[in-house]
Each structure stands twice: as structure tokens, then as C-alpha cells.
N, C-alpha and C positions, 0 to 999 in steps of 0.2 A: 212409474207404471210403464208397462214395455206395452209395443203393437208390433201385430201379424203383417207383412205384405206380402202378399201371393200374386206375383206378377206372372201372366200367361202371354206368353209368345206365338199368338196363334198358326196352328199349322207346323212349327216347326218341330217335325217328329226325326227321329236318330235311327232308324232300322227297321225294315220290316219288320213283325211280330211273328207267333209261329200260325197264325190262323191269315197269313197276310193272303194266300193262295185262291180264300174263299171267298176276299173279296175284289182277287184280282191287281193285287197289290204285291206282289212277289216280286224284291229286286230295289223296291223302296228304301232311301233312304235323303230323308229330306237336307238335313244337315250335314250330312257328307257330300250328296252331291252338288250341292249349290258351293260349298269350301272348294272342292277340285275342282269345278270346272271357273270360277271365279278367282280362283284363289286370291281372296280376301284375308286381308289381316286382322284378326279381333285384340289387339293387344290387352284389353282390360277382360274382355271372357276368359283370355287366355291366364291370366290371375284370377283365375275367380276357380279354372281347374275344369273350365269346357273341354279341355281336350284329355282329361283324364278320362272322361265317357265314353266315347268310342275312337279310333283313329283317324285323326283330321288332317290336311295336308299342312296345312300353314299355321293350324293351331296347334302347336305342342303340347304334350304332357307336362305339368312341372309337379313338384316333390314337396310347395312349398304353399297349395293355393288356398284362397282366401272362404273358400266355401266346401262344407261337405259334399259330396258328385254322387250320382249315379242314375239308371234311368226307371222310368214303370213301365208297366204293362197296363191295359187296358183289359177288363175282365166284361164288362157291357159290350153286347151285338151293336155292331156300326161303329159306325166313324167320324159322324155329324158334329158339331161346334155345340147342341145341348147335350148330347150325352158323355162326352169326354167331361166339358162342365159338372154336371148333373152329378159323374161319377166321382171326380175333383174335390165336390159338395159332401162326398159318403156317400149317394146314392148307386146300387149297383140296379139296372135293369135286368130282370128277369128275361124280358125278351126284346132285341132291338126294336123300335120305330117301325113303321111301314117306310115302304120306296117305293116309285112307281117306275122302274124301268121303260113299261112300256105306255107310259103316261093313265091319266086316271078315269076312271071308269065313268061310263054316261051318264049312269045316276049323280055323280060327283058335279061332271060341266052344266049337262042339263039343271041342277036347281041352282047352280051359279048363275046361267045365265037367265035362268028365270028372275031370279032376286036383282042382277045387273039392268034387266029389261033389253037387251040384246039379245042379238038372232042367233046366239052361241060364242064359243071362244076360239082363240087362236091357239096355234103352233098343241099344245099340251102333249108335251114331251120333254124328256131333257134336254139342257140346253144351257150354253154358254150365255150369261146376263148380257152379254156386250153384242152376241151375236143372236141373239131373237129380237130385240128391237130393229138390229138392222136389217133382219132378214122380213123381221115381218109389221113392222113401224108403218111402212106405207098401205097397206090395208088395215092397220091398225086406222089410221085417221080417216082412212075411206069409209069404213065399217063402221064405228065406233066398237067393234067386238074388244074387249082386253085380251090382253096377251096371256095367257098362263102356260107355266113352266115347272119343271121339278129339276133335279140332278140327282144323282147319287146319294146328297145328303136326305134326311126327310124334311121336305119344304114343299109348299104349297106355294107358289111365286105368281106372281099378278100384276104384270105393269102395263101401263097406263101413260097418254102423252099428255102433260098437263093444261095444253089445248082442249086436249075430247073430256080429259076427267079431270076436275077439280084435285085438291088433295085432299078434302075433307070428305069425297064423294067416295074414293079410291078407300081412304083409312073405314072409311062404311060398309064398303064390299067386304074387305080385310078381315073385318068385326065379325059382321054373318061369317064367314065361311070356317072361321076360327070357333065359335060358336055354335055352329047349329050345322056343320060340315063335315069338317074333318074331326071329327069327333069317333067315339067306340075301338070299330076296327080301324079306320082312318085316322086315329088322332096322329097326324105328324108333330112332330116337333116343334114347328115354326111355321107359319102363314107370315109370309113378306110382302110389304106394299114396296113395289120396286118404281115410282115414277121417272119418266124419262122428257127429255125439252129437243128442241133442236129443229131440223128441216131435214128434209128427204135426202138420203146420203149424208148426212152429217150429226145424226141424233146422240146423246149423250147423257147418261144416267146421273139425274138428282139424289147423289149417295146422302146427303145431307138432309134428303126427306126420305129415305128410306125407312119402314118403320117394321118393325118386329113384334107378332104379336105369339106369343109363347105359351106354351104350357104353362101353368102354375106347379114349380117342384113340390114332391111328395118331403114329406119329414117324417123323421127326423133327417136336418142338413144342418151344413156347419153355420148358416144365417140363424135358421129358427133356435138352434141350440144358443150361441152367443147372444141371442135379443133373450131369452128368458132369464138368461144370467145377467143381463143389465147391461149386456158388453157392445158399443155400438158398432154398427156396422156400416162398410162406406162400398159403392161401386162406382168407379171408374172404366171408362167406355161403355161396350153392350151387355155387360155381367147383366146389369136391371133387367137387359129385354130377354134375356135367356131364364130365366127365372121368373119368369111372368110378372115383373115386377114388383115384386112382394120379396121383403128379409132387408130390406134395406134401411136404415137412421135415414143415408141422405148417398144420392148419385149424382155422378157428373157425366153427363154424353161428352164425346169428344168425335173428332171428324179425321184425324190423323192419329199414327203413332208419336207425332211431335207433341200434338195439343195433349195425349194421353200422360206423356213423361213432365210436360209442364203442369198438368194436374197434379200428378205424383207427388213430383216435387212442393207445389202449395202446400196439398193436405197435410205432407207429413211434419210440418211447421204447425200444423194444428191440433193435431187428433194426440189421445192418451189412451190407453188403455185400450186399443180398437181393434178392428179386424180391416183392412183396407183387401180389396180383388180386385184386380187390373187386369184389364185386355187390350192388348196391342195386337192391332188386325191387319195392322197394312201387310205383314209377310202373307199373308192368307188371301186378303180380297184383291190387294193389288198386285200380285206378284207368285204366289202360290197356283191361284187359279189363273192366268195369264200364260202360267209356262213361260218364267221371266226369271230369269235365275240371279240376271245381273241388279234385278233390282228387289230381290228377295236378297241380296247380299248387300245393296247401300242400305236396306230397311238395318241388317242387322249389327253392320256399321255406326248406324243413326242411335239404335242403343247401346251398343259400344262405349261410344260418347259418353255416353247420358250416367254410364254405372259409376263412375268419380264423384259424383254430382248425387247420384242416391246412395251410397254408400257413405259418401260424408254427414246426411242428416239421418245414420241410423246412429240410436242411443245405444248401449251398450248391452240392455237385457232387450233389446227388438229380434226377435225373427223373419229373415224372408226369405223367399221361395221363388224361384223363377224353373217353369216351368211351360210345358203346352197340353194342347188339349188332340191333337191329331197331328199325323204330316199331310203335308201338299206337297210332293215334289215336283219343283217347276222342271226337271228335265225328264219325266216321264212323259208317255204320251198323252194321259188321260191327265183334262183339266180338273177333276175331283179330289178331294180328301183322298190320303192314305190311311192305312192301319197299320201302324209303328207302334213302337215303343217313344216315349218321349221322355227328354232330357232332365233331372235334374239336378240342379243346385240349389244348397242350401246353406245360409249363412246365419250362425247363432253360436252360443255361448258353447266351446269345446267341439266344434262339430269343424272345424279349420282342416281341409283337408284328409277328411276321413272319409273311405268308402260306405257308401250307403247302398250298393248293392244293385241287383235287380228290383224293385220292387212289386210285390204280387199282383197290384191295384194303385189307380190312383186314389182309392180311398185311403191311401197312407196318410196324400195330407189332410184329410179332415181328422185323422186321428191323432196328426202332428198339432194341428190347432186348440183338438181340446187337451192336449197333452199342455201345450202353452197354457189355455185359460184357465189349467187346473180344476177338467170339468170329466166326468165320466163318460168316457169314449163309447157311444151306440151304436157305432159303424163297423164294418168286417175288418174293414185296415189295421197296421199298426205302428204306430207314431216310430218315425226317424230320428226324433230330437235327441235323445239317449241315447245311442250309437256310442255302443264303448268301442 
């Protein structure tokens, strides 16, 4: 019995798109520019046919590599970590998420901080996770008001110093606002409990309590389709919370892209017949958004490493997929999401080195998955595994 790995590199997008303009993203190119301005070696992407996708300084083309290439297009409004997912899943959104550019409306703070029982909230605007705690951390503990925050993606953000607010108090605000909030025209994407620890000038975000409370995705998706087939299914990293935690057999959080790959590596000593989804975040949270290129490029070093190591416990009828769900280019100005096109690779039976094109939609791979579980395709995509 063969299994699916669909491993997602978060953030790492290959080119503007053609709608890049509209979101202010003209000139993006996540993956090229972190190559040249690092010039970083990927010796193992570079067999795998990374550089058959677009032209890279240090990663070459070869003639000879180990996986089908090419990139997708993203057909869902936005740029957000649930909808590139979502669309990943099969799901195409008719109409992107809200955003609140110019932070969120009074109705919104006002019954927040009615429910919080504070005099109102902080900052509520966009803003850098690193840089509104610092900016506003110290009335934050004078206050008790929370911080809340949005960016470009659709997120509702709400941190808290685990002094003023418990974490069980925090994941409660979280709850209502997810629920009885952002909801209709408001439904974001994501409501984030973002806690933070520390002392004045020196505060510093508990990512390890950080908690996501998400949509529940519509179906048909490539979860709900495989679980009615009997086909189990696995998340690794934040897949569960993007997903409202629903479609899952069994999940694993993970707190790095290290701990993420040595997940990897466990399960696939375990599972038969499965579907495993992997998210590797650190190019995204740590380095993406940072405007860090040098360490957007050890991230992608760090899986470099790692592809000798999964590519040895694939079986011979296994499929996987290494792909993303947006860019972050760390050498743009804007610390947010791009809208690219993003990378793929694909490694299965006769696919060694074949172009696989632009593709329309990341709903390719949900259509490459049921093409795998030998299940009738629901979705708009259409499966890559057949590439003559």
C-alpha cells in the first residue's frame, strides 16, 4: 500500500503572479531572491530539479532530476496561510477573506472589550507580532487592555502578557471572538492567541502557546474525501489549526521546522495506505516575515539536509509533493505575504524529471491525491501524476 506526502514550505513562493500589482506585490520573487542575495547551495533540491523552475543563481538546472517540476498559480483572492491551504485542499474561494487595512471597526473592539471587561484595546491596526508588543507591551501591563492586531493576512491577533492574562483566559477571549465575532461579513480566516512573557524592553512571544482558532474548511476537501474512503489521514505542524481542526485520524504540533522533519521522518516508518500534510513554518514566521533572508536561506539548507533522509523511507508506489502556500519575500520592504506562484516538485512513479508546467490552481494537488487514492476527482484541478 503506497502514501501521499504533501510537504508545504511555507511562504516560499517562485515569482510574482499576474494579479501580483493588486496586491502590491510587483517584483516578488521569494525563492530567487533569498538564492542571490545569499547565495546558498541546495545540493539535494538541486537533484530533485529546483532549478529547473525558475532560474536560480547557485541552483542549476540538470537534465537528470529526481522529481517532476513546475510551478502553480493561485486562483483564490488573498494571500493568507488558510487560503493558499484551503485551495491546496480543492477548495477555490469565490471571494478572498476580509482584511482590515485600516484596523477594525468599533462594533468589532467595542463587544471585544465588552466580553474582555476592559476599558477597550490596543494598537488595532497592522502590525509587526514582534513590534506591537514592544511598542505597546508597557500599557499593555499598565492597562490590562489586550493588544489587538491584524496584517495583510486575514487575522484577528490578540496578545496578551501572561502576567495580566492567564492562557486559559486569553484562549477564552480567542473563543468568543472566533465565534460570536468575526463572524458573516467579518469571518477572518484565523483569530490568533498570540501570548507574550518578559519585562519592559525586553518582552518576547510564547510561539509555543500560540493558538489558532480557524475556520472549519467547507467540503468537499481532500481530508473529508479520503476519511469517507477509509483512507487515514495525518497532520503535521499547523495543517490541524488551519482546518479548524476537523479531517484529521491523528496530528502532531511541532514548534520548529526541525521537530516538523523528525515528525516526518517517525510517521512515515508507520502509516500505510495514508495521506500525511506537512507544514514547515519557520521560512514564513521566522524569516519571511523578519525581512531575514539569511535565515530564510539556513531554513531551507536545514531541509536540504533532511531530503536524503525522506527520500530514503519513500516506498516505491509512495507519492510526494513539496510545495507552498504563498511567498514572503524577506528582501522586500513589506513584512507580509506575497502573491506568487509557488514551486513544484513532484516525486512518483514515471514522473522523474518531467515538466509539469504552469499549473492553473493549486487544486492540482487535490486532484493529484484522488488520482492517487483512486477516488473521483470533485475539484476544478487536474491531477499531475499522468504527465506523459
Amino acid at each position: 500500500m503506497s502514501n501521499f506526502y504533501l510537504i508545504i514550505i511555507d511562504g516560499l513562493g517562485c515569482g510574482h503572479q499576474e494579479d501580483a500589482a493588486d496586491y502590491g506585490d510587483l517584483g516578488s520573487n521569494t525563492l530567487g531572491h533569498v538564492i542571490a542575495e545569499t547565495k546558498v547551495g541546495l545540493p539535494n533540491f538541486t537533484r530533485l530539479g529546483l532549478g529547473n523552475i525558475i532560474p536560480l543563481d547557485t541552483v542549476p538546472p540538470v537534465h537528470d532530476g529526481l522529481c517532476g517540476f513546475g510551478k502553480m498559480r493561485e486562483v483564490s483572492g488573498g494571500k493568507d496561510s488558510t487560503t493558499g491551504h484551503w485551495e491546496i485542499a480543492g477548495i477555490q474561494l469565490p471571494s478572498p477573506f476580509p482584511t482590515y487595512p485600516k484596523g477594525f471597526p468599533a462594533e468589532i473592539t467595542e463587544a471585544f472589550a465588552a466580553h474582555t471587561g476592559t476599558a477597550g484595546v490596543l494598537a488595532n491596526k497592522p502590525y509587526s507580532g514582534t513590534d506591537v508588543i514592544r511598542d505597546y507591551g508597557d500599557e499593555h501591563l499598565q492597562s490590562g487592555k489586550p493588544i489587538v492586531y491584524t496584517s495583510a493576512d486575514s487575522v484577528f491577533q490578540v496578545a496578551t502578557h501572561t502576567d495580566i492574562v492567564p492562557l486559559e483566559k486569553l484562549y477564552d477571549w480567542c473563543t468568543f471572538a472566533r465565534d460570536e465575532l468575526m463572524t458573516g461579513a467579518h469571518s477572518v480566516g484565523r483569530v490568533i492567541a498570540r501570548p507574550f512573557a518578559g519585562q519592559p524592553g525586553a518582552y518576547f512571544r510564547l510561539t509555543d502557546h500560540r493558538k489558532d482558532f480557524s475556520l472549519v474548511a467547507p467540503e468537499p476537501n481532500i481530508m473529508s474525501e479520503l476519511q469517507r474512503a477509509g483512507i487515514k489521514t495525518y497532520s503535521i505542524g499547523k495543517i490541524v489549526d488551519l482546518f479548524g481542526g476537523v479531517g484529521f485520524t491523528q496530528y502532531r504540533k511541532t514548534n520548529s521546522n526541525a521537530e516538523g522533519i523528525s515528525q516526518l521522518l517517525s510517521i512515515m516508518h508507520a502509516v500505510e495506505n495514508s495521506f500525511v500534510f506537512v507544514n514547515l513554518i519557520d521560512t514564513d514566521q521566522l524569516f519571511g516575515h523578519r525581512n531575514d533572508p539569511a535565515g530564510f536561506a539556513g531554513s531551507l539548507e536545514e531541509f536540504d539536509r533532511a531530503i536524503p533522509a525522506i527520500f530514503g523511507n519513500l516506498r516505491e508506489d509512495d507519492v510526494l509533493v513539496i510545495t507552498a502556500d504563498h511567498g514572503n519575500d524577506p528582501t522586500m520592504a513589506s513584512t507580509d505575504h506575497s502573491r506568487e506562484f509557488v514551486p513544484l516538485l513532484v516525486y512518483g512513479k514515471s514522473l522523474a524529471g518531467k515538466t509539469l508546467g504552469t499549473r492553473e490552481s493549486f487544486t492540482d494537488v487535490a486532484a493529484a491525491v484522488m488520482d492517487w487514492a483512486d477516488l473521483q476527482n470533485p475539484f476544478k484541478g487536474q491531477s499531475f501524476l499522468n504527465t506523459p
